[in-house]
C-alpha positions as CSV (number, residue, x, y, z in Angstrom):
1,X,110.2,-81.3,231.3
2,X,108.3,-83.3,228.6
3,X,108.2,-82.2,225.0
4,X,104.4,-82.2,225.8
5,X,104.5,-79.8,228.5
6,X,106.9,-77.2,226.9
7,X,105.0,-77.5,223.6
8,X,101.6,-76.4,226.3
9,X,103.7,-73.6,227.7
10,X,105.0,-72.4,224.7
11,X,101.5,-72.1,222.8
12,X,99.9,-70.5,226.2
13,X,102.6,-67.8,226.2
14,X,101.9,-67.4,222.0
15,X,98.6,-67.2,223.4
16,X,99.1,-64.8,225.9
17,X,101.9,-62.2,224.1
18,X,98.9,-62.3,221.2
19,X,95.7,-61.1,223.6
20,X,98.4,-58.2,225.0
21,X,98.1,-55.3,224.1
22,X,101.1,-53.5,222.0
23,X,103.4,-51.6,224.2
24,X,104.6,-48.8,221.8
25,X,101.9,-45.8,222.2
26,X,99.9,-44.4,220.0
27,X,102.2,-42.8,217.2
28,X,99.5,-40.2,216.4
29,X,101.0,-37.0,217.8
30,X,99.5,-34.6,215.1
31,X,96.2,-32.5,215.3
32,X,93.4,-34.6,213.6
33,X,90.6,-32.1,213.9
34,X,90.1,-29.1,211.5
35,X,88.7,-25.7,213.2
36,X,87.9,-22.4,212.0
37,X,90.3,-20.6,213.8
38,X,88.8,-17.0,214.7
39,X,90.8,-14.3,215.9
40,X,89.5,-11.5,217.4
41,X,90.2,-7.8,217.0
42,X,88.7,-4.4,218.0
43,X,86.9,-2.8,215.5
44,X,88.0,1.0,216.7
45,X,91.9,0.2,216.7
46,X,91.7,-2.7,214.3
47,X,94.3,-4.3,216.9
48,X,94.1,-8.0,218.0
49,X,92.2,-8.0,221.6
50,X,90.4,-10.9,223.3
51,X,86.7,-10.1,224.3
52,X,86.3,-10.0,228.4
53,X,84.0,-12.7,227.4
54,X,83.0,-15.0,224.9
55,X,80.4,-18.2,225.2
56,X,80.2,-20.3,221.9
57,X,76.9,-22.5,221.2
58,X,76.2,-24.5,217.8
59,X,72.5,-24.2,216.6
60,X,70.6,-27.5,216.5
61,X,73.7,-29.5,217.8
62,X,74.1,-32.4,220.3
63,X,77.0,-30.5,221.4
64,X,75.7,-27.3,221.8
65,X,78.5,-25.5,224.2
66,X,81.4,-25.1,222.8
67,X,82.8,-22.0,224.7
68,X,81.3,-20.8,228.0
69,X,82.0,-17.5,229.2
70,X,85.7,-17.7,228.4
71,X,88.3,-15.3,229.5
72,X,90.8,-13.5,227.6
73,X,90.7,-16.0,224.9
74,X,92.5,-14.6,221.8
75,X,91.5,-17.5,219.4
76,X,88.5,-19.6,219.2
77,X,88.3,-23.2,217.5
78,X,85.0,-23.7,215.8
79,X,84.2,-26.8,214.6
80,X,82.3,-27.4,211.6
81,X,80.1,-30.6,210.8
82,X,81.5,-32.2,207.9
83,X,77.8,-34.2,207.5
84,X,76.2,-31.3,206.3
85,X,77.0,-28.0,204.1
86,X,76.5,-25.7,206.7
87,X,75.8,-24.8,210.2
88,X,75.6,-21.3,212.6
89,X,76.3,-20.6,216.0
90,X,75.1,-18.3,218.6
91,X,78.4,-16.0,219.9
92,X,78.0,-14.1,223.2
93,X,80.9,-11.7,223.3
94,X,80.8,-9.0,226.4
95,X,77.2,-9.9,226.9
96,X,76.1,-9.2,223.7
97,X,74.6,-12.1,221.3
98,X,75.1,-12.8,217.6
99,X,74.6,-15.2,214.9
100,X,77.3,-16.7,212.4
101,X,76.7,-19.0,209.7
102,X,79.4,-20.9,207.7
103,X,78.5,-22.5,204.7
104,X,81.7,-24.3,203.1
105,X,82.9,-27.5,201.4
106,X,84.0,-30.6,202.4
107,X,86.6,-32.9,201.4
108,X,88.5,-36.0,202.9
109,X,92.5,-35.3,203.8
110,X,94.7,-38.6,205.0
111,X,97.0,-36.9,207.3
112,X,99.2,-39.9,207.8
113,X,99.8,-43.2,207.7
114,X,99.4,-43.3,211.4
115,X,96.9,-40.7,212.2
116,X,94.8,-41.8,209.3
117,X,91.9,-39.6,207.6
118,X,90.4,-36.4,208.7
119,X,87.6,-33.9,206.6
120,X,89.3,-30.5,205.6
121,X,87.0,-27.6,204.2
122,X,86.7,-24.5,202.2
123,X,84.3,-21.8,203.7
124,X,82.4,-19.1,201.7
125,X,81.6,-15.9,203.2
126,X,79.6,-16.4,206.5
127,X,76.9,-14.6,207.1
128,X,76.5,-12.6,210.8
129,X,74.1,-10.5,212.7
130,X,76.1,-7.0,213.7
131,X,74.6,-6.5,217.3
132,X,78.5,-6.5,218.8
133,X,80.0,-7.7,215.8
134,X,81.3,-5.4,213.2
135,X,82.9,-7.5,210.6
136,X,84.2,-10.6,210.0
137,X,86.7,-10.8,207.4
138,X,88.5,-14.3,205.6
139,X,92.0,-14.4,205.9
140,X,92.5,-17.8,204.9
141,X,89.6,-20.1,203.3
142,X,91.0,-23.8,203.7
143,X,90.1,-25.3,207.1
144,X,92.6,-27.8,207.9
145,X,94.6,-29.1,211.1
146,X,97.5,-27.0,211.1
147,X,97.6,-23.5,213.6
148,X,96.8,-20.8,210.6
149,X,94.1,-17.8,211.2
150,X,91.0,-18.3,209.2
151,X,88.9,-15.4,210.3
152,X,88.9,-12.4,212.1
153,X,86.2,-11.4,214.0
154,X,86.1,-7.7,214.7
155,X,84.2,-6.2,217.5
């Protein structure tokens, strides 16, 4: 083979191992997205109990459905739009509506070198109608990535 053909196969393999893509996945394995985790309990016994059914929609979002007419489910993950200080949500539990509103701060959080950046905040008191709902009560006021209750909801 001539020096001027290996030296054209070696730069079209350089060439070619460059435009591959890597080979190791992603090394991202933690959760990068902070909810409000609610809980939900029954207001009468005060124990934990999942509604028969629960539908979830933001007010004035592009995505407006976040939960519909869920079964049994014992937490719901509400997400909260780091753009703004603020936003509500219309809750159907057992066929019964209500309104919560969150207003909270915002700040950035690097998770990782790998995983990068995510927004963490710190809610205030939210603010309900109490057509099904009773009370809803803080148990813990930072919103970050990791599995902790935030709120109960009791119905």
């Amino acid at each position: 083979m001539s020096k001027k053909l290996l030296y054209i196969s070696l730069l079209a393999a350089a060439i070619v191992a460059l435009l591959l893509p890597s080979c190791t996945p992603g090394s991202c394995f933690e959760e990068t997205n902070a909810y409000v985790k609610a809980t939900f309990y029954l207001e009468s016994s005060g124990k934990a109990d999942a509604p028969d059914s629960l539908t979830l929609l933001g007010i004035g979002r592009d995505t407006g459905a976040i939960y519909i007419k869920s079964r049994n489910l014992r937490q719901a993950l509400i997400p909260l739009d780091a753009s703004t200080e603020g936003c509500g949500f219309v809750m159907k539990i057992n066929g019964v509506y209500d309104t919560v509103s969150f207003t909270y701060t915002t700040y950035l959080q690097m998770l990782s070198k790998d995983c990068g950046y995510t927004f963490y905040h710190t809610i205030d008191i939210p603010v309900y109608t109490t057509n099904i709902i009773d009370t809803i009560t803080i148990v813990k006021s930072s919103i970050t990535t990791f599995s902790e209750e935030n709120i109960r909801i009791y119905y």
